[in-house]
DSSP file (Angstrom, degrees, kcal/mol; ACC not computed):
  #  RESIDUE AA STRUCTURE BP1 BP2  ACC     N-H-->O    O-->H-N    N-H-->O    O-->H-N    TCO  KAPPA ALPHA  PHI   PSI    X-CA   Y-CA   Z-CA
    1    1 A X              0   0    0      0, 0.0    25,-0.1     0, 0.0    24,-0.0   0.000 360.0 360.0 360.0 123.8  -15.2    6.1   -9.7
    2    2 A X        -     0   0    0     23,-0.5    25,-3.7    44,-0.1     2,-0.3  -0.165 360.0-151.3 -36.7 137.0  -13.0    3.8   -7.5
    3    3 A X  E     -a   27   0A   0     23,-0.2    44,-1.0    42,-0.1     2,-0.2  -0.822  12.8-167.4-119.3-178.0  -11.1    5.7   -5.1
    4    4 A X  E     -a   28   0A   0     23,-1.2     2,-0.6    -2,-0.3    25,-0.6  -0.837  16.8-136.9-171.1 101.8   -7.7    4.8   -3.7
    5    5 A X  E     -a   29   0A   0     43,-1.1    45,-0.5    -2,-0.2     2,-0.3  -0.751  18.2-169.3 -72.4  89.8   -5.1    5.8   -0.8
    6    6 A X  E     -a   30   0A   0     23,-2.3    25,-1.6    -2,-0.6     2,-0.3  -0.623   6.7-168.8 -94.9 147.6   -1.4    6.0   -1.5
    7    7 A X  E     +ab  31  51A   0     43,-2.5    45,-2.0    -2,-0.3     2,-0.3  -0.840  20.8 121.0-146.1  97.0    1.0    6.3    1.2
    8    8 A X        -     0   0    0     23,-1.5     6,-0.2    -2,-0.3    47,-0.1  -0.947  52.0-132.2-160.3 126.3    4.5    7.1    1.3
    9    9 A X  S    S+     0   0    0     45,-0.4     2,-0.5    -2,-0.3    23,-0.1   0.612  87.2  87.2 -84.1  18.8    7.2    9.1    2.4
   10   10 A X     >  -     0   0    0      1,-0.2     4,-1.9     2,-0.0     5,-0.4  -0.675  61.7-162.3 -96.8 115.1    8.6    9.4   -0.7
   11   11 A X  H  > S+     0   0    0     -2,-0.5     4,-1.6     1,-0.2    -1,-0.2   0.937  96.0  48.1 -67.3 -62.9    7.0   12.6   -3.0
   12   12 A X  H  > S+     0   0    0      1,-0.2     4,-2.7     2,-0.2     3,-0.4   0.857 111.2  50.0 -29.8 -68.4    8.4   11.1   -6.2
   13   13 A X  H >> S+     0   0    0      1,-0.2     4,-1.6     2,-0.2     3,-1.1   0.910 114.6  39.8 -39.1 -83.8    7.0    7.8   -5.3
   14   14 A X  H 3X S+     0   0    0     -4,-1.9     4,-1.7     1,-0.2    -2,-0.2   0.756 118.3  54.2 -42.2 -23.9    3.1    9.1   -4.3
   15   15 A X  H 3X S+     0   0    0     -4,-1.6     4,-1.8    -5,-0.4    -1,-0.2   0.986 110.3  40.4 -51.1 -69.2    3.5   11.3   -7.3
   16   16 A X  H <X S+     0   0    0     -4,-2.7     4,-1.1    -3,-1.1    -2,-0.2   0.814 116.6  53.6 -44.4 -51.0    4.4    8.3   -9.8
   17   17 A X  H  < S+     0   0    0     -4,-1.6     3,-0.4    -5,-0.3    -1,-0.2   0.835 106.2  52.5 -84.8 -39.6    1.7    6.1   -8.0
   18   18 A X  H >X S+     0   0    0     -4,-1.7     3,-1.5     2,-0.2     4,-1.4   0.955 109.9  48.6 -21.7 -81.4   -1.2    8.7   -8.5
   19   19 A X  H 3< S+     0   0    0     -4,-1.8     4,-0.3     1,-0.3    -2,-0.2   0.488 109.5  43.7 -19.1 -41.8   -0.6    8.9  -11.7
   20   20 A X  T 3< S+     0   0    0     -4,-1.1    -1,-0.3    -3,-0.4    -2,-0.2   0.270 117.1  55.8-108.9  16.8   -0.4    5.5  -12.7
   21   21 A X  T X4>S+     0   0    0     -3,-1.5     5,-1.8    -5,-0.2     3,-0.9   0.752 109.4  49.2 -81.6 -64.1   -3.8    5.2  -10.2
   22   22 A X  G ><5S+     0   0    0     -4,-1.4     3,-1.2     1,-0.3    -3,-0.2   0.726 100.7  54.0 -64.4 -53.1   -5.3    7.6  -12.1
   23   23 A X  G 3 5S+     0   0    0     -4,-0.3    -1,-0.3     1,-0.2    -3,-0.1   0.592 106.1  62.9 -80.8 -14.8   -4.8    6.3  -15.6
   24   24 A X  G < 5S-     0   0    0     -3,-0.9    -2,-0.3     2,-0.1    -1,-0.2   0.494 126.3-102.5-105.8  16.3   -6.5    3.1  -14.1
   25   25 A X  T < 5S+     0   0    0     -3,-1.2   -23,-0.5     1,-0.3     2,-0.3   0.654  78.7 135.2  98.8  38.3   -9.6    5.1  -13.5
   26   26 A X      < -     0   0    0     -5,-1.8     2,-0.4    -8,-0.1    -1,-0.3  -0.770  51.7-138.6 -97.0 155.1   -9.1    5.6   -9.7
   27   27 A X  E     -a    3   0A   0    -25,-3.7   -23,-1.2    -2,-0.3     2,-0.5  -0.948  34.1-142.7-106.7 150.5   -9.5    8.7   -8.0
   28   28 A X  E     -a    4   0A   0     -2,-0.4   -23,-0.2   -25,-0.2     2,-0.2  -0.905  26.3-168.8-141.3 132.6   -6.6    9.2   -5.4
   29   29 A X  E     -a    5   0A   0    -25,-0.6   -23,-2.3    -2,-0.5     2,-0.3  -0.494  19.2-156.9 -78.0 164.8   -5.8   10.4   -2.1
   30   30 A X  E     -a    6   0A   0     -2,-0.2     2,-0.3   -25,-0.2   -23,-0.2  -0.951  10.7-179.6-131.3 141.8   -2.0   10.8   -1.1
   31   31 A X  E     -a    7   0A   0    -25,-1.6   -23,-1.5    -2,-0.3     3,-0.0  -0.836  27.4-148.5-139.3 147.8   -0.3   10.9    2.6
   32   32 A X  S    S+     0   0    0     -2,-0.3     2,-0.3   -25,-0.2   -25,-0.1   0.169  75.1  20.1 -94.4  -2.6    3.0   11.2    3.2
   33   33 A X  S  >>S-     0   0    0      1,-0.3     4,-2.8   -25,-0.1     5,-0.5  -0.979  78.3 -93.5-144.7 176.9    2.7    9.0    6.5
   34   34 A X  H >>5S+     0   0    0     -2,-0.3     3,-2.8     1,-0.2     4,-1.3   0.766 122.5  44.7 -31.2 -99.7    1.2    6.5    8.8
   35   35 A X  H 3>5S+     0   0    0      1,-0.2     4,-2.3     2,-0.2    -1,-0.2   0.719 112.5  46.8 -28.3 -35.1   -0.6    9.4   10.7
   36   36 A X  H 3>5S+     0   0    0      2,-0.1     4,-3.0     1,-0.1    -1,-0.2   0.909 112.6  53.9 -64.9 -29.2   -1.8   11.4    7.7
   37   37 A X  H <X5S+     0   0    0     -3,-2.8     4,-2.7    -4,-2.8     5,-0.3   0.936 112.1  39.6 -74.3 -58.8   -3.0    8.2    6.5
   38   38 A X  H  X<S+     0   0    0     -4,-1.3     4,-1.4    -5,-0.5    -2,-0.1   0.985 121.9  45.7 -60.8 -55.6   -5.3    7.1   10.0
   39   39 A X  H >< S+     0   0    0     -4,-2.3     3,-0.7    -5,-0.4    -2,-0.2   0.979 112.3  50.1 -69.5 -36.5   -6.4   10.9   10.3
   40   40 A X  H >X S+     0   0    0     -4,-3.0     4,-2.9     1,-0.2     3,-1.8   0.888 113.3  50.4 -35.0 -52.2   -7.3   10.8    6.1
   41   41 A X  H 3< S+     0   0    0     -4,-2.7    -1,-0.2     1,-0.3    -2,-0.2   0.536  88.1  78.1-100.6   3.2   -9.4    7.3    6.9
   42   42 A X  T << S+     0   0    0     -4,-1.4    -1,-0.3    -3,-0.7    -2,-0.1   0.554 117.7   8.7 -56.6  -5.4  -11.1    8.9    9.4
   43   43 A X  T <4 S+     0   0    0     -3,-1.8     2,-0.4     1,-0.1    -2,-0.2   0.353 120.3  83.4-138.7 -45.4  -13.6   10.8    6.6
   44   44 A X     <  -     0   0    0     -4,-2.9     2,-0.6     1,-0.1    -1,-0.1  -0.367  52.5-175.8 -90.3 127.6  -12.2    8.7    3.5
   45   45 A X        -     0   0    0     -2,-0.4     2,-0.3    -3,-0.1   -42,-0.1  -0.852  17.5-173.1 -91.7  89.5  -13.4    5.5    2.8
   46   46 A X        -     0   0    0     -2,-0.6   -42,-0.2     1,-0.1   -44,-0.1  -0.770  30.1-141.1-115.8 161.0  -11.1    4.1   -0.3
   47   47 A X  S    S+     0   0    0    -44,-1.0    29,-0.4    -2,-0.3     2,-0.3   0.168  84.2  34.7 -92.8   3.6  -11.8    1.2   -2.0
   48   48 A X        -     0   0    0     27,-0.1   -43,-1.1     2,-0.0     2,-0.3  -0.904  58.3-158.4-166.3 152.5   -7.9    0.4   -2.2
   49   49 A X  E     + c   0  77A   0     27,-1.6    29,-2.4    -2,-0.3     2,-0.6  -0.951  10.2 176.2-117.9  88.3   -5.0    0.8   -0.3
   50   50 A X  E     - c   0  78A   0    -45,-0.5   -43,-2.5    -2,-0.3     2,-0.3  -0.824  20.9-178.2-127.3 105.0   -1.4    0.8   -1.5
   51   51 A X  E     -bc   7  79A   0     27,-0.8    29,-4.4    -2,-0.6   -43,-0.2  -0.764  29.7-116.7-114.9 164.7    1.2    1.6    1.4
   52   52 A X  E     - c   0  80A   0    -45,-2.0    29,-0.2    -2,-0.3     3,-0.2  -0.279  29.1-149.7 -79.0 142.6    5.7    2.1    2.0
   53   53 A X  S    S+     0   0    0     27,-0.5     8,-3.5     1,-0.2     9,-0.9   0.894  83.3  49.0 -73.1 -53.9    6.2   -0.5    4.1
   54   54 A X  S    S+     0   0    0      6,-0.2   -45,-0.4    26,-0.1    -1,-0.2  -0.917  73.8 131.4-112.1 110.2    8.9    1.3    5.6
   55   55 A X  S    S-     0   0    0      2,-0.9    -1,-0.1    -2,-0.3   -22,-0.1   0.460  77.8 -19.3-105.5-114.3    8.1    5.2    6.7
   56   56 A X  S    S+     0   0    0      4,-0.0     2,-0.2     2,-0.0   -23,-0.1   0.071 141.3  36.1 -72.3   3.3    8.7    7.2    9.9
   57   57 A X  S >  S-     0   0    0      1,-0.0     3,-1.1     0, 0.0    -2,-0.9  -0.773  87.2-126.3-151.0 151.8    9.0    3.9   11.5
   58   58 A X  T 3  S+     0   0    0     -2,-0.2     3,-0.1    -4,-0.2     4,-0.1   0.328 114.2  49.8 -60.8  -4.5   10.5    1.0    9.9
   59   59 A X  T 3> S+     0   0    0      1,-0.1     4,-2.0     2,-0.1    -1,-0.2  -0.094  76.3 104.2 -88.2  12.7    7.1   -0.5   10.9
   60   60 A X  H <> S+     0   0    0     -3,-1.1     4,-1.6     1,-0.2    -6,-0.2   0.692  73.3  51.5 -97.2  11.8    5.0    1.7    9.8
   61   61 A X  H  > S+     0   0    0     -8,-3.5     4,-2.5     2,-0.2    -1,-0.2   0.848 109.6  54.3 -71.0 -47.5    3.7    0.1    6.7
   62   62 A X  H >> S+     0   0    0     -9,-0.9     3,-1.9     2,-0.2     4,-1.7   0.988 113.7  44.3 -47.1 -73.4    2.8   -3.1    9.0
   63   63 A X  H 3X S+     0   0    0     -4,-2.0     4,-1.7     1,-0.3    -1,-0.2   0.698 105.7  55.5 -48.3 -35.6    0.7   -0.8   11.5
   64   64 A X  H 3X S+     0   0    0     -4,-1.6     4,-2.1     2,-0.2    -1,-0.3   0.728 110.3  47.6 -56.0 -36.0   -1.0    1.1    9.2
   65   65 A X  H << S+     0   0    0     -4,-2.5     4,-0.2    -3,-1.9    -2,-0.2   0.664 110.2  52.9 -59.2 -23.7   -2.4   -2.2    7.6
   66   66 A X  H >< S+     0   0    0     -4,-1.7     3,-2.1     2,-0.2     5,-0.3   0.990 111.8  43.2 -63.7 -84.6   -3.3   -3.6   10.7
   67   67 A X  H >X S+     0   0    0     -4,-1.7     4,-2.4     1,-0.3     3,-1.5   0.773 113.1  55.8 -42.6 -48.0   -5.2   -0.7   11.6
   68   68 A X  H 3X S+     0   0    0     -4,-2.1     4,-1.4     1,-0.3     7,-0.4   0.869 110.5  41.7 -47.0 -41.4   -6.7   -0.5    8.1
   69   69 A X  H <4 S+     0   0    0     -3,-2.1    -1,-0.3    -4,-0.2    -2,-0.2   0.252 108.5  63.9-106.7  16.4   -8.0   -3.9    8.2
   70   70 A X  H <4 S+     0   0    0     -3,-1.5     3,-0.3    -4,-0.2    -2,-0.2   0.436 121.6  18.8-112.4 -25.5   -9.3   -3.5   11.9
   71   71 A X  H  < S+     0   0    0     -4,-2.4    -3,-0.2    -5,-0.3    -2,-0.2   0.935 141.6  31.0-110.8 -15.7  -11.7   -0.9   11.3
   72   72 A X    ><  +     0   0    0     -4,-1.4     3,-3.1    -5,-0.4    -1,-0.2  -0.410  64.2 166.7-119.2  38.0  -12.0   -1.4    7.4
   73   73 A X  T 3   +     0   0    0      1,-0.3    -1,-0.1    -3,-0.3    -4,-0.1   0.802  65.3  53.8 -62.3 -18.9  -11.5   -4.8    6.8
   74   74 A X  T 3  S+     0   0    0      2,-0.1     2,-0.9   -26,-0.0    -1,-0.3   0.622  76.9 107.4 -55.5 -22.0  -12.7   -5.1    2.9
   75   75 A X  S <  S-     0   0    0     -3,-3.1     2,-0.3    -7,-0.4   -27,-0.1  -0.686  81.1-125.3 -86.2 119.1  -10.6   -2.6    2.0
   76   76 A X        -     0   0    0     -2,-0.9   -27,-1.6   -29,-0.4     2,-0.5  -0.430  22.8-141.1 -83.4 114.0   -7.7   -4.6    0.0
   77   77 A X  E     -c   49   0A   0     -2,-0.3    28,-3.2   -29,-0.2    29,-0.6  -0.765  15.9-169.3 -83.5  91.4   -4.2   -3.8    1.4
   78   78 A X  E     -c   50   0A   0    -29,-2.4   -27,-0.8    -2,-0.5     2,-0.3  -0.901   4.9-165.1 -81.0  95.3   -1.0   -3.4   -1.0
   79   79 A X  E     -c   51   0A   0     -2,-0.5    29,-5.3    27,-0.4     2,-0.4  -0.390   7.8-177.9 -95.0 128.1    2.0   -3.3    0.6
   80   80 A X  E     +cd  52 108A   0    -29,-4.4   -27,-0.5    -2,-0.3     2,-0.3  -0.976  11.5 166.8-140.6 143.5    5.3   -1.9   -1.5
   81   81 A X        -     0   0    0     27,-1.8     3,-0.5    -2,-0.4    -2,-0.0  -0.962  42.0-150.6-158.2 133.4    8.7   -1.8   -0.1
   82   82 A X    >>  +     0   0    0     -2,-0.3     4,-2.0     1,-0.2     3,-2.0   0.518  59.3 126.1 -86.2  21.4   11.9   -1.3   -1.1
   83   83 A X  H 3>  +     0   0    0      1,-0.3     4,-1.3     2,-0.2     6,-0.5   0.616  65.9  50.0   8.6 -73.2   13.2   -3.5    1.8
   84   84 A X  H 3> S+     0   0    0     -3,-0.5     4,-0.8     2,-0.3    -1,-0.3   0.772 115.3  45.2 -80.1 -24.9   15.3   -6.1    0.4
   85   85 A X  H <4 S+     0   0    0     -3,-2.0    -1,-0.2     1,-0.2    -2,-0.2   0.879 120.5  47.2 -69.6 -43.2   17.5   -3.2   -2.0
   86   86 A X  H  < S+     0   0    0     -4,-2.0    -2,-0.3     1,-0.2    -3,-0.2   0.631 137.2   6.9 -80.1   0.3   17.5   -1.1    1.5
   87   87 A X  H  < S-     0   0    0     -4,-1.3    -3,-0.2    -5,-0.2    -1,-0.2   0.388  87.7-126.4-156.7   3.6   18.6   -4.1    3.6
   88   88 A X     <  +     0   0    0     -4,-0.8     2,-0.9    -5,-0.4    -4,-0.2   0.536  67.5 137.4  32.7  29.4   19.4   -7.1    1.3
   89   89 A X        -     0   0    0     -6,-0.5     2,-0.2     2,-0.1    -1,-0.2  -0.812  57.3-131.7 -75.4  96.2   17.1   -8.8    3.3
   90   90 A X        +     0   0    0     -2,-0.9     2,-0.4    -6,-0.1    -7,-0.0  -0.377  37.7 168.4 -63.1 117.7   14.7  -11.1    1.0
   91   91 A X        +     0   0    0     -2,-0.2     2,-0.2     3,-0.0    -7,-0.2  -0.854   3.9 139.2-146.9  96.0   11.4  -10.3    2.1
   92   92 A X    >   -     0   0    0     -2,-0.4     3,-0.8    15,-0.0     6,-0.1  -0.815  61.2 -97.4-153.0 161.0    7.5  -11.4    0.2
   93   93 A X  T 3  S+     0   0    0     -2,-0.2     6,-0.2     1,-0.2     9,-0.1   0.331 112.4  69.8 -32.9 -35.9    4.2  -12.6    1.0
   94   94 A X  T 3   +     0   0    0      4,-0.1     2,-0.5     2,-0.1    -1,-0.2   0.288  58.3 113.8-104.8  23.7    5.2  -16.1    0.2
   95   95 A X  S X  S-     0   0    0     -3,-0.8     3,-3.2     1,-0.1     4,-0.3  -0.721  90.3 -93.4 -74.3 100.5    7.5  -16.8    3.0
   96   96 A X  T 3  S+     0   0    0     -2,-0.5     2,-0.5     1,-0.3    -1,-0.1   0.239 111.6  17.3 -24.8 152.4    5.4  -19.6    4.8
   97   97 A X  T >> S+     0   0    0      1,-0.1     3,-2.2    -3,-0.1     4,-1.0   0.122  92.0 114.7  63.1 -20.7    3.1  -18.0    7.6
   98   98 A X  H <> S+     0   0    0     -3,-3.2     4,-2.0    -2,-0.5     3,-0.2   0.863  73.0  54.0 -42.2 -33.8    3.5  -14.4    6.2
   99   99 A X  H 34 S+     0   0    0     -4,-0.3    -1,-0.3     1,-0.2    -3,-0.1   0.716 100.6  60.1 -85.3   7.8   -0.1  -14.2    5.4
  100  100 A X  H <4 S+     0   0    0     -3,-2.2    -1,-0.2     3,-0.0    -2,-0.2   0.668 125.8  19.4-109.0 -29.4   -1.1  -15.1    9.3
  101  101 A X  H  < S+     0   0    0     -4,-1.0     2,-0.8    -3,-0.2    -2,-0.2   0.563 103.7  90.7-121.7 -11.7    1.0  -11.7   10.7
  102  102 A X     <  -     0   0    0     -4,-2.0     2,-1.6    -5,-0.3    -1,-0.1  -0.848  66.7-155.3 -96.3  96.2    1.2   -9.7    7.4
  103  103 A X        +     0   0    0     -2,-0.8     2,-0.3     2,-0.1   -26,-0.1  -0.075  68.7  94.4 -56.2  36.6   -2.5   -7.1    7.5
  104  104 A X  S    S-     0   0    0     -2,-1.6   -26,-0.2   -28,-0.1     3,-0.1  -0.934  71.5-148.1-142.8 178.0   -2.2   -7.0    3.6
  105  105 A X  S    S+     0   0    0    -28,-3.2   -27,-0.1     1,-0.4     2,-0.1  -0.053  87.3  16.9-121.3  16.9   -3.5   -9.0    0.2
  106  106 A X        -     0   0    0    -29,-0.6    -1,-0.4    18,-0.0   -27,-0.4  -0.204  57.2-149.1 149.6 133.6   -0.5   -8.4   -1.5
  107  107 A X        +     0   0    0    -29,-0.3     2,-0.3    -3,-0.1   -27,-0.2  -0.468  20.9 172.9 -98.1 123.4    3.1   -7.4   -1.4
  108  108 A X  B     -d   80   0A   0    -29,-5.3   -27,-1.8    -2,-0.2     2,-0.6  -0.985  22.3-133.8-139.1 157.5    5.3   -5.3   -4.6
  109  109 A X        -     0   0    0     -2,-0.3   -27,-0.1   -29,-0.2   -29,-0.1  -0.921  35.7 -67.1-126.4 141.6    8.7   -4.1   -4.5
  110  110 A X  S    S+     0   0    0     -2,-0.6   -29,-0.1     1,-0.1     3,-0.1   0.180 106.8  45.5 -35.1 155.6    9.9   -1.1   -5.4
  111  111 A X  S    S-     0   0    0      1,-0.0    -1,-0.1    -3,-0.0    -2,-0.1   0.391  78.5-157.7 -50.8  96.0   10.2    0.2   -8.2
  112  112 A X        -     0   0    0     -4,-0.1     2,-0.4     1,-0.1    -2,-0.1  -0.206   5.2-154.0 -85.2 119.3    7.0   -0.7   -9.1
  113  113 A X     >  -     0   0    0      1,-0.1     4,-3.1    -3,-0.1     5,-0.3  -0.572  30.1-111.7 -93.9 140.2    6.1   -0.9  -13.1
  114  114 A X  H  > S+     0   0    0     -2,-0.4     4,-3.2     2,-0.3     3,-0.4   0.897 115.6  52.3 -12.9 -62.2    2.1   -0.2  -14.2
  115  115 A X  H  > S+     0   0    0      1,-0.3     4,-2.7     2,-0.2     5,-0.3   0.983 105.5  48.8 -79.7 -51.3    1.7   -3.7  -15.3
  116  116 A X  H  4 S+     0   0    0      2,-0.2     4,-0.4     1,-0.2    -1,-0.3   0.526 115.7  45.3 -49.9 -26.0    2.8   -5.1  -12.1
  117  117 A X  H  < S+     0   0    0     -4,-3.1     4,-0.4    -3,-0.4     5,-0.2   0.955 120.7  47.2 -36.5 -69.3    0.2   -2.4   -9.9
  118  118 A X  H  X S+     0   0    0     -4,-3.2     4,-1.1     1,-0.4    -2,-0.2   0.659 112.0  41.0 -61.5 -45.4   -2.3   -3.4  -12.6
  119  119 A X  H  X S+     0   0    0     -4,-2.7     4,-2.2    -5,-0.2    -1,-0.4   0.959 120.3  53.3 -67.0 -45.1   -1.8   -7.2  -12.4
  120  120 A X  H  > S+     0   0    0     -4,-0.4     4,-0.6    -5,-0.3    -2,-0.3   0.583 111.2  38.5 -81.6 -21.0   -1.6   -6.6   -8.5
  121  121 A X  H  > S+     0   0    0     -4,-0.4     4,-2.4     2,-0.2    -1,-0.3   0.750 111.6  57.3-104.9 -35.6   -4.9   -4.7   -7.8
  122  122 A X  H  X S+     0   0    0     -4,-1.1     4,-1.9     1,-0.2    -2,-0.2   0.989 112.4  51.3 -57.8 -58.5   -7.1   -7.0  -10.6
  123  123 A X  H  < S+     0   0    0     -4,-2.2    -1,-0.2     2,-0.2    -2,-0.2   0.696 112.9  38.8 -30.5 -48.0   -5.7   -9.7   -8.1
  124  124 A X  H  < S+     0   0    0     -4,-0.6    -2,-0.2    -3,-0.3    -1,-0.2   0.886 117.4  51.9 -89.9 -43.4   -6.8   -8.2   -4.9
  125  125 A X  H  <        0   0    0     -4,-2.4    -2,-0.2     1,-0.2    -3,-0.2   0.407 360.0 360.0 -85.5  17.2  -10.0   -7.0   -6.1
  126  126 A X     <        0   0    0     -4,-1.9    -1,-0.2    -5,-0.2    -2,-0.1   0.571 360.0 360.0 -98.5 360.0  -11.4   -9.8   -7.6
C-alpha cells in the first residue's frame, strides 16, 4: 500500500484529505505542522506528500518542501493553499519561473474536490 503525508493546520482539512487519501488506496499520516511533519519524516518514508502552503509561518508550506525534496527528493510534493481567497493574491505553478523556486510537482487550491487530488497525484506520479 502507497503511503502518504498530509499536512495542515487545519483539522477539518487533514481530516477531509485522509479520507479522500484513503478511498484512493493510500495509507496516511497527518501533521498538523511544518515541525510535526520534519520530526514524522524522520522514521516515515511516504511515497506522497500533500502540504498548506500557509501554516505557523506564512512560509511554511515552501520550507517544508524544500526540506522534503533535499533529503527525499523522489518523493512527489503537492502543495494546496488557500492563498489567493486569503489574500486575493493570484498565485499557481504556472507563473513563469515558479517551478525554478517552488520545491513542489504541483500546486491545488483550496477547497480541494477528489477528482482534482486524483487528477493531481496520477500527474505527479507518473
Amino acid at each position: 500500500m502507497k503511503k502518504a503525508l498530509v499536512v495542515d493546520d487545519d483539522e477539518d482539512f487533514l481530516f477531509q484529505e485522509k479520507k479522500a487519501l484513503e478511498a484512493l488506496g493510500y495509507s496516511v499520516e497527518t501533521a498538523g505542522g511544518r515541525m510535526e511533519a520534519m520530526a514524522k519524516l524522520e522514521n516515515y518514508k511516504p511515497d506522497l506528500a500533500l502540504i498548506d502552503l500557509m501554516m505557523e509561518e506564512k512560509d511554511s508550506g515552501f520550507v517544508l518542501a524544500h526540506h522534503i525534496k533535499k533529503i527525499k527528493p523522489a518523493i512527489p510534493v503537492i502543495l494546496v493553499t488557500a492563498v489567493t481567497s486569503e489574500t486575493g493574491i493570484q498565485f499557481d505553478m504556472d507563473s513563469q519561473g515558479a517551478h525554478r523556486w517552488i520545491n513542489a510537482d504541483a500546486m491545488l487550491v483550496k477547497p480541494v474536490r477528489v477528482e482534482q487530488l486524483k487528477t493531481a497525484i496520477e500527474k505527479v506520479m507518473a
